[in-house]
C-alpha positions as CSV (number, residue, x, y, z in Angstrom):
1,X,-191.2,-55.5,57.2
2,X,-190.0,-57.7,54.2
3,X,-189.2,-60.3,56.5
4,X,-192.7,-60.2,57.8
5,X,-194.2,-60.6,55.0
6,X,-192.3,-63.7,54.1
7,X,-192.9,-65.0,57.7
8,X,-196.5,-64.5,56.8
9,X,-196.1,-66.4,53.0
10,X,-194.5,-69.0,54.5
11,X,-197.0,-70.0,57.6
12,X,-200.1,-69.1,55.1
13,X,-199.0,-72.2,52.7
14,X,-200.1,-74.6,55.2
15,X,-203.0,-75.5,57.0
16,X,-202.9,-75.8,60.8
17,X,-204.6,-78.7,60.5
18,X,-202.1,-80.8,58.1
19,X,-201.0,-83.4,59.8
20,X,-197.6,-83.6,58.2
21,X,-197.3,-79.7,58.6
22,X,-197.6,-79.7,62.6
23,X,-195.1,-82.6,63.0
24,X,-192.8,-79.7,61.7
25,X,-194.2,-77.2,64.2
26,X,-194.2,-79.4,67.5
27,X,-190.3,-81.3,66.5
28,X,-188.5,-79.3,64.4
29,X,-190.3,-75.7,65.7
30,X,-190.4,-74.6,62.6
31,X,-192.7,-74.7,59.3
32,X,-191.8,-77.1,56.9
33,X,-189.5,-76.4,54.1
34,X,-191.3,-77.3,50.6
35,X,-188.8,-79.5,49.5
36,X,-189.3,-81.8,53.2
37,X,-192.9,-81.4,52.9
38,X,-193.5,-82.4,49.7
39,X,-191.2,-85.7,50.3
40,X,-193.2,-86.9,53.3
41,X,-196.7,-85.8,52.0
42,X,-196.3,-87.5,49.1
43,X,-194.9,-90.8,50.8
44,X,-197.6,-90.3,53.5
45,X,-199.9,-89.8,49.9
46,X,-198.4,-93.0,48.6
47,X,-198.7,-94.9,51.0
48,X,-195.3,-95.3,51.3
49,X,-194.7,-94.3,55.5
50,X,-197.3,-93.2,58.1
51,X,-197.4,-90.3,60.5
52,X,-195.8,-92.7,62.9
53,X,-192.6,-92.8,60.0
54,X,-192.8,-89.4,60.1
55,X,-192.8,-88.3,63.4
56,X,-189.5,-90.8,63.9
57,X,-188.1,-89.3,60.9
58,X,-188.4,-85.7,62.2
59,X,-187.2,-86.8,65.8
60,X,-184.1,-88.3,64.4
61,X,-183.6,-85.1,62.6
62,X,-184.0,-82.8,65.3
63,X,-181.4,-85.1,67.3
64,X,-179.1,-85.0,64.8
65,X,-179.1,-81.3,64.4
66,X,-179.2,-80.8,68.4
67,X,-176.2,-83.2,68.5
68,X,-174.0,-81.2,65.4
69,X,-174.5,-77.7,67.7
70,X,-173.3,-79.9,71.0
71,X,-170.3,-80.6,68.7
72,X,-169.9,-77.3,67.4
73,X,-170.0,-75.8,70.6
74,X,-167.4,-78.1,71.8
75,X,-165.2,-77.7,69.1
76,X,-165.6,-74.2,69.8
77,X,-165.0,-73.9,73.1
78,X,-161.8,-76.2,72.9
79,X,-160.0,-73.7,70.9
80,X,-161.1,-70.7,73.4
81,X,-157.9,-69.6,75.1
């Protein structure tokens, strides 16, 4: 139930119609953490990148952390008997 209600907190913080928000959603599959969103909302506030520089960002992000579990796993697996 607890972790409900902080499921809730966390999706109610964020529209569904910020832009930087839903680059989380559709990449990462996730809601934003607040420290991540409010580094690329304020650079996208700055001026400082565009969506576009987001969304690239975010991708490169998601690769990286699909490639550390392909490592992981293989590590893992090579030390399976």
């Amino acid at each position: 139930m607890a972790q409900q209600q902080a499921s809730t907190a966390s999706t109610a913080n964020y529209s569904s119609t910020d832009p930087v928000a839903n680059l989380y959603r559709s990449i990462l599959k996730r809601e934003p953490d607040p420290v991540g969103y409010a580094f690329y909302s304020g650079n996208l506030n700055a001026g400082l990148t565009t969506l576009a520089g987001i969304e690239a960002d975010l991708r490169k992000h998601a690769a990286g952390a699909g490639m550390a579990r392909s490592e992981e796993h293989t590590s893992n697996s090579s030390h399976t008997v």
